[in-house]
C-alpha positions as CSV (number, residue, x, y, z in Angstrom):
1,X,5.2,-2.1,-29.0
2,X,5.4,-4.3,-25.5
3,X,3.3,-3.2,-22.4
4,X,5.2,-4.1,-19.5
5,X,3.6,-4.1,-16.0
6,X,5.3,-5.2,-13.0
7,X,3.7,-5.1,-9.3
8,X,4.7,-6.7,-5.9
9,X,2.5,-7.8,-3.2
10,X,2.2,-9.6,0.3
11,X,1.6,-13.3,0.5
12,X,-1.9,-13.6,0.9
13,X,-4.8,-14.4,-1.0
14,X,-6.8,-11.4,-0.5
15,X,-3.5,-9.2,-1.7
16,X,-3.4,-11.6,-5.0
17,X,-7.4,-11.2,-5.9
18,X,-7.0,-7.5,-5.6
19,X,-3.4,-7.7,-7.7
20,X,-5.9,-9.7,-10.4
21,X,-8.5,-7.6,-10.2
22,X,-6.1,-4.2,-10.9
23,X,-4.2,-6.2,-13.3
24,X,-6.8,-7.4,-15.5
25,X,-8.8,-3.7,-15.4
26,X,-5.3,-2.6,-16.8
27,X,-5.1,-4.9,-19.6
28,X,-8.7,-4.5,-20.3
29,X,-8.1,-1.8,-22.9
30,X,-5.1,-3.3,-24.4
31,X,-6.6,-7.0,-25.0
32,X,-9.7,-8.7,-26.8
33,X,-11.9,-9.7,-24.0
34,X,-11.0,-13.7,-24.7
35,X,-7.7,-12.9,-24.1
36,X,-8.4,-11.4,-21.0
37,X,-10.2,-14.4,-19.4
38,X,-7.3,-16.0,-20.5
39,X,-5.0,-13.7,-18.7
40,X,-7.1,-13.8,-15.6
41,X,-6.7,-17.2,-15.6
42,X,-3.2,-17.8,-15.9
43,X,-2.6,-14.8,-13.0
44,X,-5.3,-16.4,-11.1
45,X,-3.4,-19.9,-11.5
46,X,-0.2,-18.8,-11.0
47,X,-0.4,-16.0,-7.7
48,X,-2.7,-19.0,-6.1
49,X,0.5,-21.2,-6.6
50,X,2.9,-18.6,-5.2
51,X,0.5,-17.9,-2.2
52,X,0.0,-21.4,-1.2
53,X,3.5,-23.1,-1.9
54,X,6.0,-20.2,-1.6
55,X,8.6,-20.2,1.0
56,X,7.7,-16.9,3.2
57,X,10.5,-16.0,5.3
58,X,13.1,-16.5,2.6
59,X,14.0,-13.2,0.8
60,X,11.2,-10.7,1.1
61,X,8.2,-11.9,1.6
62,X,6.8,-10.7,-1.1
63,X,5.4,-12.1,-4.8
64,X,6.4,-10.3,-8.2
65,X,4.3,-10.5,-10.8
66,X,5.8,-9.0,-14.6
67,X,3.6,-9.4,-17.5
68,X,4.3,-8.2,-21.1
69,X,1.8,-8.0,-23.7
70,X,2.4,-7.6,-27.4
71,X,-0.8,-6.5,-29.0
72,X,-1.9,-9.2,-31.7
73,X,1.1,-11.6,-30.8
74,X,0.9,-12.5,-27.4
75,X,1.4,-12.4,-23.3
76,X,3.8,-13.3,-20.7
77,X,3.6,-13.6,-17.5
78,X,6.3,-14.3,-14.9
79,X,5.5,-15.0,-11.3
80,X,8.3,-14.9,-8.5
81,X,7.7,-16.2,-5.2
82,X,11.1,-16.8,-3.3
83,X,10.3,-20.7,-4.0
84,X,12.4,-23.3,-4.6
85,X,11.4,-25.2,-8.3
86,X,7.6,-26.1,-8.4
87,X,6.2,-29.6,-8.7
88,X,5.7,-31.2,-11.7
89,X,2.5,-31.0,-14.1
90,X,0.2,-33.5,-12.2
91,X,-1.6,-36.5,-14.7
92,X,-5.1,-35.4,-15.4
93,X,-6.1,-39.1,-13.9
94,X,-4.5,-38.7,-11.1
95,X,-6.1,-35.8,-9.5
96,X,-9.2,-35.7,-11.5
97,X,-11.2,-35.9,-8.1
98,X,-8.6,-34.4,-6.2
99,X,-9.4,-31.1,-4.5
100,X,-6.0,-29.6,-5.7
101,X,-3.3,-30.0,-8.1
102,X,-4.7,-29.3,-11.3
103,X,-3.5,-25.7,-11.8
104,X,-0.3,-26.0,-14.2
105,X,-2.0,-28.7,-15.7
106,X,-4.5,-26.4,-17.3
107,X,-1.6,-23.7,-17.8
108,X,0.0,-26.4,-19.8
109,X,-3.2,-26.6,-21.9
110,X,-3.6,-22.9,-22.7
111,X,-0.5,-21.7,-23.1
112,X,2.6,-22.4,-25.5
113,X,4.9,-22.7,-22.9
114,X,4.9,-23.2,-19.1
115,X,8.5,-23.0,-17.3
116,X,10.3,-22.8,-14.3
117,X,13.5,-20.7,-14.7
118,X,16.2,-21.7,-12.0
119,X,18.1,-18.6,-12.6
120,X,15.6,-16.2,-12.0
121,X,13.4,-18.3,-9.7
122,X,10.7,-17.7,-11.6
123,X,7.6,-19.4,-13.1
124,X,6.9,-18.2,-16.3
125,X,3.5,-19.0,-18.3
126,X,3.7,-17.4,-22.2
127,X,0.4,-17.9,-24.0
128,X,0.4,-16.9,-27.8
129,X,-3.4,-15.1,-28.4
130,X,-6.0,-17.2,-30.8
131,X,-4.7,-20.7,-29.6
Protein backbone atom coordinates (compact mmCIF):
# COMPACT_ATOMS: atom_id res chain seq x y z
CA UNK A 1 0.00 0.00 0.00
CA UNK A 2 1.43 3.76 -1.04
CA UNK A 3 1.90 6.52 1.71
CA UNK A 4 1.14 9.67 0.09
CA UNK A 5 2.06 12.99 1.93
CA UNK A 6 1.65 16.28 0.40
CA UNK A 7 2.49 19.72 2.17
CA UNK A 8 2.82 23.40 0.99
CA UNK A 9 4.99 26.06 2.28
CA UNK A 10 6.43 29.73 1.85
CA UNK A 11 9.51 30.28 -0.05
CA UNK A 12 12.06 30.41 2.44
CA UNK A 13 14.66 28.43 3.74
CA UNK A 14 13.74 28.36 7.31
CA UNK A 15 9.97 27.14 6.07
CA UNK A 16 11.84 24.23 3.91
CA UNK A 17 14.14 22.93 7.04
CA UNK A 18 11.14 22.76 9.18
CA UNK A 19 9.00 21.00 6.04
CA UNK A 20 12.26 18.48 6.16
CA UNK A 21 12.45 18.10 9.55
CA UNK A 22 8.27 17.17 9.82
CA UNK A 23 8.66 15.21 6.78
CA UNK A 24 11.42 13.02 7.59
CA UNK A 25 9.86 12.42 11.49
CA UNK A 26 6.80 11.26 9.42
CA UNK A 27 8.53 8.74 7.27
CA UNK A 28 10.68 7.76 10.17
CA UNK A 29 8.34 4.84 11.08
CA UNK A 30 7.56 3.80 7.65
CA UNK A 31 11.30 3.55 6.24
CA UNK A 32 14.77 1.80 7.19
CA UNK A 33 16.87 4.45 8.58
CA UNK A 34 19.25 4.36 5.27
CA UNK A 35 16.47 5.16 3.32
CA UNK A 36 15.67 8.00 5.34
CA UNK A 37 19.05 9.83 5.00
CA UNK A 38 18.41 9.19 1.62
CA UNK A 39 15.02 10.82 1.65
CA UNK A 40 16.38 13.70 3.62
CA UNK A 41 18.70 14.27 1.16
CA UNK A 42 16.83 14.29 -1.95
CA UNK A 43 14.05 16.84 0.05
CA UNK A 44 16.91 18.66 1.32
CA UNK A 45 18.33 18.97 -2.44
CA UNK A 46 15.35 19.51 -4.09
CA UNK A 47 13.25 22.42 -1.60
CA UNK A 48 16.95 24.15 -1.53
CA UNK A 49 16.49 24.29 -5.43
CA UNK A 50 12.93 25.56 -5.33
CA UNK A 51 13.82 28.17 -2.62
CA UNK A 52 16.74 29.58 -4.40
CA UNK A 53 15.72 29.47 -8.19
CA UNK A 54 11.88 29.55 -8.14
CA UNK A 55 10.08 32.31 -9.74
CA UNK A 56 8.10 33.98 -6.55
CA UNK A 57 5.53 36.16 -7.71
CA UNK A 58 4.25 33.82 -10.37
CA UNK A 59 1.27 31.71 -9.13
CA UNK A 60 1.18 31.41 -5.45
CA UNK A 61 4.06 31.80 -3.87
CA UNK A 62 4.24 28.85 -2.45
CA UNK A 63 6.33 25.29 -2.94
CA UNK A 64 4.48 21.79 -2.98
CA UNK A 65 6.14 19.01 -2.04
CA UNK A 66 4.26 15.19 -2.71
CA UNK A 67 6.09 12.23 -1.75
CA UNK A 68 4.87 8.59 -2.12
CA UNK A 69 6.44 5.73 -0.47
CA UNK A 70 5.94 2.13 -1.20
CA UNK A 71 7.28 0.04 1.62
CA UNK A 72 10.18 -2.29 0.30
CA UNK A 73 9.95 -0.83 -3.44
CA UNK A 74 10.61 2.66 -3.30
CA UNK A 75 10.04 6.67 -3.01
CA UNK A 76 9.06 9.57 -4.94
CA UNK A 77 9.26 12.81 -4.51
CA UNK A 78 7.92 15.69 -6.57
CA UNK A 79 8.75 19.25 -5.93
CA UNK A 80 6.72 22.26 -7.44
CA UNK A 81 7.94 25.67 -7.40
CA UNK A 82 6.05 27.88 -9.97
CA UNK A 83 9.56 27.63 -11.99
CA UNK A 84 10.16 27.57 -15.39
CA UNK A 85 12.41 24.05 -16.41
CA UNK A 86 15.53 23.77 -14.21
CA UNK A 87 19.13 23.84 -15.47
CA UNK A 88 20.79 21.01 -16.52
CA UNK A 89 22.85 18.34 -14.43
CA UNK A 90 26.14 20.39 -14.04
CA UNK A 91 29.71 18.15 -15.00
CA UNK A 92 31.21 16.98 -11.76
CA UNK A 93 34.65 18.84 -13.22
CA UNK A 94 33.14 21.72 -13.79
CA UNK A 95 31.90 22.79 -10.41
CA UNK A 96 33.97 20.53 -8.30
CA UNK A 97 35.29 23.71 -6.47
CA UNK A 98 32.40 25.69 -7.17
CA UNK A 99 30.36 26.80 -4.12
CA UNK A 100 27.02 25.72 -5.92
CA UNK A 101 25.68 23.65 -8.58
CA UNK A 102 26.23 20.27 -7.52
CA UNK A 103 22.74 19.41 -6.20
CA UNK A 104 20.96 17.34 -9.16
CA UNK A 105 24.19 16.02 -9.79
CA UNK A 106 24.20 13.98 -6.73
CA UNK A 107 20.28 13.33 -7.20
CA UNK A 108 21.35 11.89 -10.46
CA UNK A 109 23.71 9.53 -8.53
CA UNK A 110 21.20 8.27 -5.91
CA UNK A 111 18.24 8.00 -7.59
CA UNK A 112 16.79 5.97 -10.69
CA UNK A 113 15.44 8.76 -12.14
CA UNK A 114 15.63 12.60 -11.92
CA UNK A 115 13.02 14.65 -14.26
CA UNK A 116 11.54 17.72 -14.99
CA UNK A 117 7.90 17.31 -16.07
CA UNK A 118 6.72 20.36 -18.30
CA UNK A 119 3.19 19.49 -17.78
CA UNK A 120 3.05 19.63 -14.30
CA UNK A 121 5.94 22.00 -13.69
CA UNK A 122 7.42 19.74 -11.55
CA UNK A 123 10.71 18.26 -10.53
CA UNK A 124 10.45 14.81 -9.77
CA UNK A 125 13.37 12.64 -8.02
CA UNK A 126 12.22 8.61 -7.80
CA UNK A 127 14.88 6.63 -5.92
CA UNK A 128 14.27 2.76 -5.79
CA UNK A 129 15.44 1.63 -1.91
CA UNK A 130 18.81 -0.75 -1.74
CA UNK A 131 20.57 1.07 -4.71
Amino acid sequence: MMTRIRKRFAPDLGAARAVIAELSEQVDQILPAEEVSYLKLILCELLANAVEHGRVGTCRDEIVVRIGIVPEVGVVVAVGDCSGQPGEIADPEEVLLCEHGRGLFILSAICETLAFRQSTRLMVARRRFGT
